[in-house]
N, CA, C and O atoms as a Maestro MAE file, in Angstrom:
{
 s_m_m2io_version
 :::
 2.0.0
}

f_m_ct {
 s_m_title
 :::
 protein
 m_atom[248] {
  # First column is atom index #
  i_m_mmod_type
  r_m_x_coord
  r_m_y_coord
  r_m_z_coord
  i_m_residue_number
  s_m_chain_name
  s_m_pdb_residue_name
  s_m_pdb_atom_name
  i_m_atomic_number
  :::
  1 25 -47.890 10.237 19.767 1 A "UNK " " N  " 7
  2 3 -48.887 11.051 19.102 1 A "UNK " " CA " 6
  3 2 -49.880 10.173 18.345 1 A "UNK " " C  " 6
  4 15 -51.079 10.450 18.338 1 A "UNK " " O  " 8
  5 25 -49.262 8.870 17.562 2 A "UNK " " N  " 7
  6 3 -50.490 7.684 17.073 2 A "UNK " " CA " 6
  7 2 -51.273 7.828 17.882 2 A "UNK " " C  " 6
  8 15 -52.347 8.379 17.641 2 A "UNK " " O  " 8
  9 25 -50.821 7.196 19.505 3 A "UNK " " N  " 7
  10 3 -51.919 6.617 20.271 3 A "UNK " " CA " 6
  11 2 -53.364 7.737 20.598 3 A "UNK " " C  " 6
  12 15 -54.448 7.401 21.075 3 A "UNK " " O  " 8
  13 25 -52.941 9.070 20.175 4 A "UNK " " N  " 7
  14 3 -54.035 10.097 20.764 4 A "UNK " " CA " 6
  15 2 -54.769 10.270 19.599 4 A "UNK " " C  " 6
  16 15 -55.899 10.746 19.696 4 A "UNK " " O  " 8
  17 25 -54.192 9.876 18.197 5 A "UNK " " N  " 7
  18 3 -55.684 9.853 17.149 5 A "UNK " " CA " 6
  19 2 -56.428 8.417 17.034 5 A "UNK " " C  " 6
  20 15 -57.604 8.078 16.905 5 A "UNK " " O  " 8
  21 25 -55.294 7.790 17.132 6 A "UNK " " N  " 7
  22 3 -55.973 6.325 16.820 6 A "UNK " " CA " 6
  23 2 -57.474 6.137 17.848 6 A "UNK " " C  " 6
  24 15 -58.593 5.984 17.357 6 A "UNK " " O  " 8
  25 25 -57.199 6.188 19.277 7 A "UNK " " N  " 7
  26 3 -58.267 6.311 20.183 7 A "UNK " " CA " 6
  27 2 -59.634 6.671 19.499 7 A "UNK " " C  " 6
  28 15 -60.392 5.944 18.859 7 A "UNK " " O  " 8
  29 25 -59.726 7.943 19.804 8 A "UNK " " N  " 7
  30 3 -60.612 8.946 19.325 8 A "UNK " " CA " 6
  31 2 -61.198 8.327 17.656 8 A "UNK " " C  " 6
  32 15 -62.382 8.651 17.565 8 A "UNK " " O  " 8
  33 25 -60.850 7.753 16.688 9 A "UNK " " N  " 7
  34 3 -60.698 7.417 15.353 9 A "UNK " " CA " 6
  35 2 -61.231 6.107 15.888 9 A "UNK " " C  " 6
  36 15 -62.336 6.157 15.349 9 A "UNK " " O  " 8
  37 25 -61.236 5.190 16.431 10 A "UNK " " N  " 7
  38 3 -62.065 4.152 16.945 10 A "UNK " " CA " 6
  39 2 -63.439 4.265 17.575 10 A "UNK " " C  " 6
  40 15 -64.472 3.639 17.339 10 A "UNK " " O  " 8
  41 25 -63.099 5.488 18.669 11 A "UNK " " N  " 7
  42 3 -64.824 5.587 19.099 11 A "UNK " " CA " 6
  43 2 -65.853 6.670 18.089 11 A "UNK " " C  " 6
  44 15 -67.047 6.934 18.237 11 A "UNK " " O  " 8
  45 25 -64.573 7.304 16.705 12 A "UNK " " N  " 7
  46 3 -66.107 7.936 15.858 12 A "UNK " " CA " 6
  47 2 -66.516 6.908 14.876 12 A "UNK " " C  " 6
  48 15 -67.530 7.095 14.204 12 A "UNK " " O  " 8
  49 25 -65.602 5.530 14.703 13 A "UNK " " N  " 7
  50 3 -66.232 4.670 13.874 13 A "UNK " " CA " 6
  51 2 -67.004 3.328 14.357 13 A "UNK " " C  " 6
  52 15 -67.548 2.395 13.765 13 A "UNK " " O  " 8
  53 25 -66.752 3.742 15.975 14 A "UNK " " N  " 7
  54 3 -68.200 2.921 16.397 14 A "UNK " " CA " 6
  55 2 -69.247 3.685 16.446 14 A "UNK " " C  " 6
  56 15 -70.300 3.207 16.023 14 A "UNK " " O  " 8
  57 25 -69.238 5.081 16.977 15 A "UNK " " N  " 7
  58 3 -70.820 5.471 17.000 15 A "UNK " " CA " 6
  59 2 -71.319 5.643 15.567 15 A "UNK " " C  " 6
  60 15 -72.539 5.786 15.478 15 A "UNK " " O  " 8
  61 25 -70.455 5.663 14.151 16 A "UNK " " N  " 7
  62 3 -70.948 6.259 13.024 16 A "UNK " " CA " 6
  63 2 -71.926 4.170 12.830 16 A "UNK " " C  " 6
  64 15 -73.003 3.831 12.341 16 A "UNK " " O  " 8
  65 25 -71.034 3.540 13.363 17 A "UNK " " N  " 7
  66 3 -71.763 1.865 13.102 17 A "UNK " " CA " 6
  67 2 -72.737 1.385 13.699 17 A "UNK " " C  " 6
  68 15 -73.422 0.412 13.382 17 A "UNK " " O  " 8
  69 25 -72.880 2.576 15.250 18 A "UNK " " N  " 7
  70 3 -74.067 1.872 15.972 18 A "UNK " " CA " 6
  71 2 -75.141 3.189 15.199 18 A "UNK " " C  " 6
  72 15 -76.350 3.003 15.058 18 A "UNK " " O  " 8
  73 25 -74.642 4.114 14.885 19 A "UNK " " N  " 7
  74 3 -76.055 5.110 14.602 19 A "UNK " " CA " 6
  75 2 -76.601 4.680 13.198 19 A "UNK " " C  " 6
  76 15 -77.664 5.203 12.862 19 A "UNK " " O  " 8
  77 25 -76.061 3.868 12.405 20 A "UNK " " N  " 7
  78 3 -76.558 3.308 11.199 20 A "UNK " " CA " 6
  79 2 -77.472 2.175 11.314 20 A "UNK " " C  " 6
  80 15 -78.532 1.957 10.727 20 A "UNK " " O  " 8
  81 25 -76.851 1.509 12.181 21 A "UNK " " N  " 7
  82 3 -77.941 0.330 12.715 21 A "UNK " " CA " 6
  83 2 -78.810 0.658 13.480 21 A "UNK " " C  " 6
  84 15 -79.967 0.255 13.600 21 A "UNK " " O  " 8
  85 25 -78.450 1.134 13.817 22 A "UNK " " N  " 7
  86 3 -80.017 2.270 14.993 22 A "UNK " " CA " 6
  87 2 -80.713 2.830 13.835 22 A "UNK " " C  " 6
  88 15 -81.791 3.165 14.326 22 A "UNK " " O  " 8
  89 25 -80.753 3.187 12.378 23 A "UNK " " N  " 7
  90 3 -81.304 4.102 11.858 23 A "UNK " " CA " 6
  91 2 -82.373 2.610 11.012 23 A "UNK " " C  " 6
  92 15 -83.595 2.486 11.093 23 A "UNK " " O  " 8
  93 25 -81.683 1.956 10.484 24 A "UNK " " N  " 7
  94 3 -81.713 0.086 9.967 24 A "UNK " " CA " 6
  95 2 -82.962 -0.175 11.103 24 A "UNK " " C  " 6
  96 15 -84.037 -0.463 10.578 24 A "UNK " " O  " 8
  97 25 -82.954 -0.118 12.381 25 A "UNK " " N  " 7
  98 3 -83.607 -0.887 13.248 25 A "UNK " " CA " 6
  99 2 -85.410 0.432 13.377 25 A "UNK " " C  " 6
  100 15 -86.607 0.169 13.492 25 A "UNK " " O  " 8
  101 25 -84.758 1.534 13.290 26 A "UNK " " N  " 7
  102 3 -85.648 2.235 13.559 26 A "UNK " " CA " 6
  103 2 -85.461 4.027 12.810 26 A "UNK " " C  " 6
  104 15 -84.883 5.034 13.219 26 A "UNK " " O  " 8
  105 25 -86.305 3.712 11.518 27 A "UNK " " N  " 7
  106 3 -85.983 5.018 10.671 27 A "UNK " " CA " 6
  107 2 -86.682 5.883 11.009 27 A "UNK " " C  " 6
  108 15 -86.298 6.893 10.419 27 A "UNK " " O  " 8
  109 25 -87.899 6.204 11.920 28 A "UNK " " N  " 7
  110 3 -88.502 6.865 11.974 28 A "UNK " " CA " 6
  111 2 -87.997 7.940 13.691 28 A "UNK " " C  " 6
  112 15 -88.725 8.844 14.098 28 A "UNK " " O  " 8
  113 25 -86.536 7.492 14.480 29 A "UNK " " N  " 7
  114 3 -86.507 8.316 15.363 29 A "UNK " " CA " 6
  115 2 -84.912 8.738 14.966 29 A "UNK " " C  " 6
  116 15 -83.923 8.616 15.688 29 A "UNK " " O  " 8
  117 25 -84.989 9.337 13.422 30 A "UNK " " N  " 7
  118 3 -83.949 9.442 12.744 30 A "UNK " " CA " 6
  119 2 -83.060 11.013 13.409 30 A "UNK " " C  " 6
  120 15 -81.858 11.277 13.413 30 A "UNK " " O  " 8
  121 25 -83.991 11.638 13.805 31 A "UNK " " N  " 7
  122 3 -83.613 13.229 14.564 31 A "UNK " " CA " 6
  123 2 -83.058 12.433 15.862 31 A "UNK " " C  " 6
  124 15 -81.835 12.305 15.907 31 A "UNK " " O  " 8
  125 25 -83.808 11.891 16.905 32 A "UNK " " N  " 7
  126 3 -82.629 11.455 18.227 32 A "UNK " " CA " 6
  127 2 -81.576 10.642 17.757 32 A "UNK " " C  " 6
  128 15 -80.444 10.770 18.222 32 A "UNK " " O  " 8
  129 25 -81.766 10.056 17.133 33 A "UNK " " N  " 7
  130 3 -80.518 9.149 16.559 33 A "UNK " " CA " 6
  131 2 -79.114 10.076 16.209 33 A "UNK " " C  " 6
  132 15 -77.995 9.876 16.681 33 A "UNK " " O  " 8
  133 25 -79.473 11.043 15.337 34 A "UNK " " N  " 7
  134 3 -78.454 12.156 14.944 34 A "UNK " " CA " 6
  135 2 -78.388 13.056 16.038 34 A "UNK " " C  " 6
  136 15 -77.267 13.563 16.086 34 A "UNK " " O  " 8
  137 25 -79.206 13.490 17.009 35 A "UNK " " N  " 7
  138 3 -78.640 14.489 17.992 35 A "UNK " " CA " 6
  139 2 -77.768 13.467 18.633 35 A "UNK " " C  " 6
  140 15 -76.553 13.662 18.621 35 A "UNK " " O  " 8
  141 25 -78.238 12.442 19.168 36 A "UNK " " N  " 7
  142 3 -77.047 11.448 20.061 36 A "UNK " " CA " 6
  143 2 -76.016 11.276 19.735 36 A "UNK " " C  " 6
  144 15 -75.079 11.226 20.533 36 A "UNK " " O  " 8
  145 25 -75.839 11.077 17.939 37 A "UNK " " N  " 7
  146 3 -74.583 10.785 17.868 37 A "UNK " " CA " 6
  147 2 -73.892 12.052 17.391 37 A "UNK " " C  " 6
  148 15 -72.817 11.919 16.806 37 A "UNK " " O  " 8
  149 25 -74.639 13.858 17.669 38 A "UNK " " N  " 7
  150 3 -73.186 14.284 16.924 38 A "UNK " " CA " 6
  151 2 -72.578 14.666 18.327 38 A "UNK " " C  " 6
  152 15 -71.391 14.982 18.400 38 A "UNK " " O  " 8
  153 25 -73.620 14.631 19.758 39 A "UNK " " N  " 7
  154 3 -73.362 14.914 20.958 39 A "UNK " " CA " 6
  155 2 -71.737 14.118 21.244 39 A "UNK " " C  " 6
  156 15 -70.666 14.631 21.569 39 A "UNK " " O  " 8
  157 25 -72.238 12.115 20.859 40 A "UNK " " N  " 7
  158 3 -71.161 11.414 20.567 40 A "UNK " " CA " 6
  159 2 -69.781 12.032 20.373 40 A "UNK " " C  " 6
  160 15 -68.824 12.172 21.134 40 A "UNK " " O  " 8
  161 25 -69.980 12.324 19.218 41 A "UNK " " N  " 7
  162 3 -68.685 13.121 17.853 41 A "UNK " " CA " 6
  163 2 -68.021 14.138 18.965 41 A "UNK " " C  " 6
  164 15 -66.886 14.060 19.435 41 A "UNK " " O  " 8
  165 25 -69.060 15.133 19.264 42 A "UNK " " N  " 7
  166 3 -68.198 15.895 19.905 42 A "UNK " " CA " 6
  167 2 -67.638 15.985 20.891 42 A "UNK " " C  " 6
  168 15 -66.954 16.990 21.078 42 A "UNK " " O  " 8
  169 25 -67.727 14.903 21.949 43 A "UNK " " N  " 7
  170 3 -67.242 14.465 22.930 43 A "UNK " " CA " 6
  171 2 -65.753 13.684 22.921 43 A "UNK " " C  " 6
  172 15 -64.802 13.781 23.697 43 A "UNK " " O  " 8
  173 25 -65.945 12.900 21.762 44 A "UNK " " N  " 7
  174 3 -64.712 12.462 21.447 44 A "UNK " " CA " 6
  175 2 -63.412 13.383 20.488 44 A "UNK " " C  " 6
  176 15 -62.182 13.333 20.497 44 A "UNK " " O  " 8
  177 25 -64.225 14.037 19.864 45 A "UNK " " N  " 7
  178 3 -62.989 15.050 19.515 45 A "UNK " " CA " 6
  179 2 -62.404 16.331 20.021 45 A "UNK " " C  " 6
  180 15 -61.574 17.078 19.505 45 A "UNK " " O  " 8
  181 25 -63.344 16.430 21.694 46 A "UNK " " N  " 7
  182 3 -62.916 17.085 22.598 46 A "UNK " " CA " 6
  183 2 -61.903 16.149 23.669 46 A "UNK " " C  " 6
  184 15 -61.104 16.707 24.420 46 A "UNK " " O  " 8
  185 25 -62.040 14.889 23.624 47 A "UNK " " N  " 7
  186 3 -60.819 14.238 24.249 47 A "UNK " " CA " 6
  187 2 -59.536 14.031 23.028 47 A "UNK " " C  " 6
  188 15 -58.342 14.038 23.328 47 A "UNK " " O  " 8
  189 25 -59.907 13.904 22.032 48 A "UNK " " N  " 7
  190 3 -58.905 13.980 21.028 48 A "UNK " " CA " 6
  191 2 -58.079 15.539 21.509 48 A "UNK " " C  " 6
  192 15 -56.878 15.529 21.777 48 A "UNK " " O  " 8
  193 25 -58.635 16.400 21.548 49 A "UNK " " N  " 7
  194 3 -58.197 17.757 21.252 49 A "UNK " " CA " 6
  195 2 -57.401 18.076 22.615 49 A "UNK " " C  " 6
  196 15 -56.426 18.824 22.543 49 A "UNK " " O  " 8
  197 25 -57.826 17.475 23.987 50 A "UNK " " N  " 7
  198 3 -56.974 17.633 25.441 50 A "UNK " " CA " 6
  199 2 -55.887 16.978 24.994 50 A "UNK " " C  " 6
  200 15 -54.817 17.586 24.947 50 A "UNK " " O  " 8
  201 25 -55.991 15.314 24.498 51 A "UNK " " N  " 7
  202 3 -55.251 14.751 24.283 51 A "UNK " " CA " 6
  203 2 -53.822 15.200 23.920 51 A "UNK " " C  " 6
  204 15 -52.776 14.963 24.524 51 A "UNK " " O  " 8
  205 25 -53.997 15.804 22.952 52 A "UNK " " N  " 7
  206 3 -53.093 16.283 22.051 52 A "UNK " " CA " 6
  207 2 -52.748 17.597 23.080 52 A "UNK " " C  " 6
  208 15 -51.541 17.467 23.283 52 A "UNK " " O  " 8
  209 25 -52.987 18.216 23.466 53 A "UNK " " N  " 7
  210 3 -52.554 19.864 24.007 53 A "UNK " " CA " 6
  211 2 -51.802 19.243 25.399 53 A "UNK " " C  " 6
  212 15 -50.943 19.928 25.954 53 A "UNK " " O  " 8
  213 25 -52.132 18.050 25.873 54 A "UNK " " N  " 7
  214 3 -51.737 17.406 26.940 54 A "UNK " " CA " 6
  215 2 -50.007 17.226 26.607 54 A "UNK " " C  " 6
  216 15 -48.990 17.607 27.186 54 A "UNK " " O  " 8
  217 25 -50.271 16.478 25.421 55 A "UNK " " N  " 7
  218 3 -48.664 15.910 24.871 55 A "UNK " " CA " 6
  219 2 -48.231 17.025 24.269 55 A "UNK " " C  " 6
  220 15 -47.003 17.043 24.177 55 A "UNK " " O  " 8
  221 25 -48.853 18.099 23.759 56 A "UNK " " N  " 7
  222 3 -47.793 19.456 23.334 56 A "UNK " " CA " 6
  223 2 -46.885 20.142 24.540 56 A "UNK " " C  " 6
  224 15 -45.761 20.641 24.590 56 A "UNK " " O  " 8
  225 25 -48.252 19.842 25.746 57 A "UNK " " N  " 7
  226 3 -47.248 20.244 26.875 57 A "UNK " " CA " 6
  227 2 -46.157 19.459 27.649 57 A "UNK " " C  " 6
  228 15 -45.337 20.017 28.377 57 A "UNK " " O  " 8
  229 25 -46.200 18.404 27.482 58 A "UNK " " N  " 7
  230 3 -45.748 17.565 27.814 58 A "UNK " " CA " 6
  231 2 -44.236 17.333 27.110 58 A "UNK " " C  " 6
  232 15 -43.222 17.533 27.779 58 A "UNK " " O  " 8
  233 25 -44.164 16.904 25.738 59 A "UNK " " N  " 7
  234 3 -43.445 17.221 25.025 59 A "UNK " " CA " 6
  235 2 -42.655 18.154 24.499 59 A "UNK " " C  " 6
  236 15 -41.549 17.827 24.068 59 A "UNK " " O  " 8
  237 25 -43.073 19.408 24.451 60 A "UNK " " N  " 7
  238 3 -43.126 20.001 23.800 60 A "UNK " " CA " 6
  239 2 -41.570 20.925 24.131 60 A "UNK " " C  " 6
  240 15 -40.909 20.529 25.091 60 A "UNK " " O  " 8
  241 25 -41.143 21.900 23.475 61 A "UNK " " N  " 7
  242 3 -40.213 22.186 23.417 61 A "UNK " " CA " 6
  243 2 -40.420 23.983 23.723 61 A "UNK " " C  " 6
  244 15 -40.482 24.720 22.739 61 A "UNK " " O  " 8
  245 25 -40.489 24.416 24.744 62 A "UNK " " N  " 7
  246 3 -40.471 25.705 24.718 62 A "UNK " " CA " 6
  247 2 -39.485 26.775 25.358 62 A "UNK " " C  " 6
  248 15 -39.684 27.978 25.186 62 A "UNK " " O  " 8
  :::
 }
 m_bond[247] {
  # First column is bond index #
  i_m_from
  i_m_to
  i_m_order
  :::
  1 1 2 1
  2 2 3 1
  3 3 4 2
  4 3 5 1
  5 5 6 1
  6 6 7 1
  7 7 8 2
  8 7 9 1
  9 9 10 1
  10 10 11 1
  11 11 12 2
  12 11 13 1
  13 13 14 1
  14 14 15 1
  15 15 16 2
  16 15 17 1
  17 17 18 1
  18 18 19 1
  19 19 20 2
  20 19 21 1
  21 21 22 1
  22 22 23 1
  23 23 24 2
  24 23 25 1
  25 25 26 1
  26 26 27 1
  27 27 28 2
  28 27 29 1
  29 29 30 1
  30 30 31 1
  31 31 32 2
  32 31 33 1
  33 33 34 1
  34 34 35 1
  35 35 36 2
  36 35 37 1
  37 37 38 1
  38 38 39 1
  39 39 40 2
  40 39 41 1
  41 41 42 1
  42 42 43 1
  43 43 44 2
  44 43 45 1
  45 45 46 1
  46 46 47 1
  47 47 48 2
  48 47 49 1
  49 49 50 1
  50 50 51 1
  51 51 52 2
  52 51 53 1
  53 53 54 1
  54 54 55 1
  55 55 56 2
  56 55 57 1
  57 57 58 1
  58 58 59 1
  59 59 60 2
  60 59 61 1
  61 61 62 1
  62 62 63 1
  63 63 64 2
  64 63 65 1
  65 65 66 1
  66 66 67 1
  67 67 68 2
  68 67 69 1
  69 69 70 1
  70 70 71 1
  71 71 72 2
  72 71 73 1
  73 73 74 1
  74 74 75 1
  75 75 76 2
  76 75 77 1
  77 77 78 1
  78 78 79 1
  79 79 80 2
  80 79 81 1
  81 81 82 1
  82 82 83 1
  83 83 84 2
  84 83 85 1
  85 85 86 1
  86 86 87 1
  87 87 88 2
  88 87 89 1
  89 89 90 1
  90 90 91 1
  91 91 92 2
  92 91 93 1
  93 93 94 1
  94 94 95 1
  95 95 96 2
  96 95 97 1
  97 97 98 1
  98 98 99 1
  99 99 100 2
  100 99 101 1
  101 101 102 1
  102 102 103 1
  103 103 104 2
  104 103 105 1
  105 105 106 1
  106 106 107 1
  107 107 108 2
  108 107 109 1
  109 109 110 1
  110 110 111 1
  111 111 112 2
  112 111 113 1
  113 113 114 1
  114 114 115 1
  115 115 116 2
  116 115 117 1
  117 117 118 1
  118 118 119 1
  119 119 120 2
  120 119 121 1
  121 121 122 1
  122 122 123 1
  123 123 124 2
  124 123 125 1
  125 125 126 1
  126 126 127 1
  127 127 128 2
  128 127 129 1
  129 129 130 1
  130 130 131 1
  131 131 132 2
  132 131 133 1
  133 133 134 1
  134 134 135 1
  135 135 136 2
  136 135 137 1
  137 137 138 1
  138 138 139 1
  139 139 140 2
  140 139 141 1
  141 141 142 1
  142 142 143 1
  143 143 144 2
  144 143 145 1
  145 145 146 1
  146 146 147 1
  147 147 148 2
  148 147 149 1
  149 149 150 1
  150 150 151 1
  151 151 152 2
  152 151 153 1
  153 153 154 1
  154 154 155 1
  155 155 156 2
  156 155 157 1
  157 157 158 1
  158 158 159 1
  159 159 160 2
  160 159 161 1
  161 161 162 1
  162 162 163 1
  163 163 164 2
  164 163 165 1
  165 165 166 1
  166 166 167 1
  167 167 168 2
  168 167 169 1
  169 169 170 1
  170 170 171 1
  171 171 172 2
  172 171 173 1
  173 173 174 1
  174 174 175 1
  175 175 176 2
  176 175 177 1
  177 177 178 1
  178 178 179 1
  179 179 180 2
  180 179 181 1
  181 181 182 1
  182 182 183 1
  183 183 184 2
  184 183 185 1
  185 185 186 1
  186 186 187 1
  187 187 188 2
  188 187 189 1
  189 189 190 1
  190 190 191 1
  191 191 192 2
  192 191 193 1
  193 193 194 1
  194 194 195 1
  195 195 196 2
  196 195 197 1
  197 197 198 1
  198 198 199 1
  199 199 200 2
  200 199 201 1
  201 201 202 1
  202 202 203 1
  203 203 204 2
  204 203 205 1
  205 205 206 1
  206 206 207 1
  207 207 208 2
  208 207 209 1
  209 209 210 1
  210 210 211 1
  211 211 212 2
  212 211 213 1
  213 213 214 1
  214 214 215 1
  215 215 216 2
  216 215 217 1
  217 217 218 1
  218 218 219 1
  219 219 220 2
  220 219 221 1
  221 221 222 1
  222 222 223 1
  223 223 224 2
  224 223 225 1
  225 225 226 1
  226 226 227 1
  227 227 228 2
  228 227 229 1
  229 229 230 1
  230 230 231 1
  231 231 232 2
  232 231 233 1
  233 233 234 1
  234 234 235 1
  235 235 236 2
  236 235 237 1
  237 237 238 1
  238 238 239 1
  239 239 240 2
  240 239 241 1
  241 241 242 1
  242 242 243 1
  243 243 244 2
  244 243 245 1
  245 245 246 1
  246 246 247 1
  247 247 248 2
  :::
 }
}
């Protein structure tokens, strides 16, 4: 169960590091910058979220 947050918890603290430096490099395309990265966000906490329903089934005790 670590391995399915840890993942996901790595790729939202790279896009939160590349969309800051993207913002550093260029403040004025501050709206695409934030649509890209919450598109980002939610992509990864939709593999977080299979992840996990994957190993409930998997595991799981019913």
């Amino acid at each position: 169960m670590f391995v399915t947050i840890i993942g996901p918890s790595a790729v939202i603290a790279a896009i939160g590091y590349a969309s800051i430096r993207a913002l550093g490099r260029n403040p004025s395309a501050a709206g695409k910058i934030l649509q890209a990265m919450i598109i980002a966000l939610v992509f990864a906490e939709a593999i977080a979220v299979i992840a996990l329903l994957i190993l409930f089934q998997l595991f799981g005790r019913g």
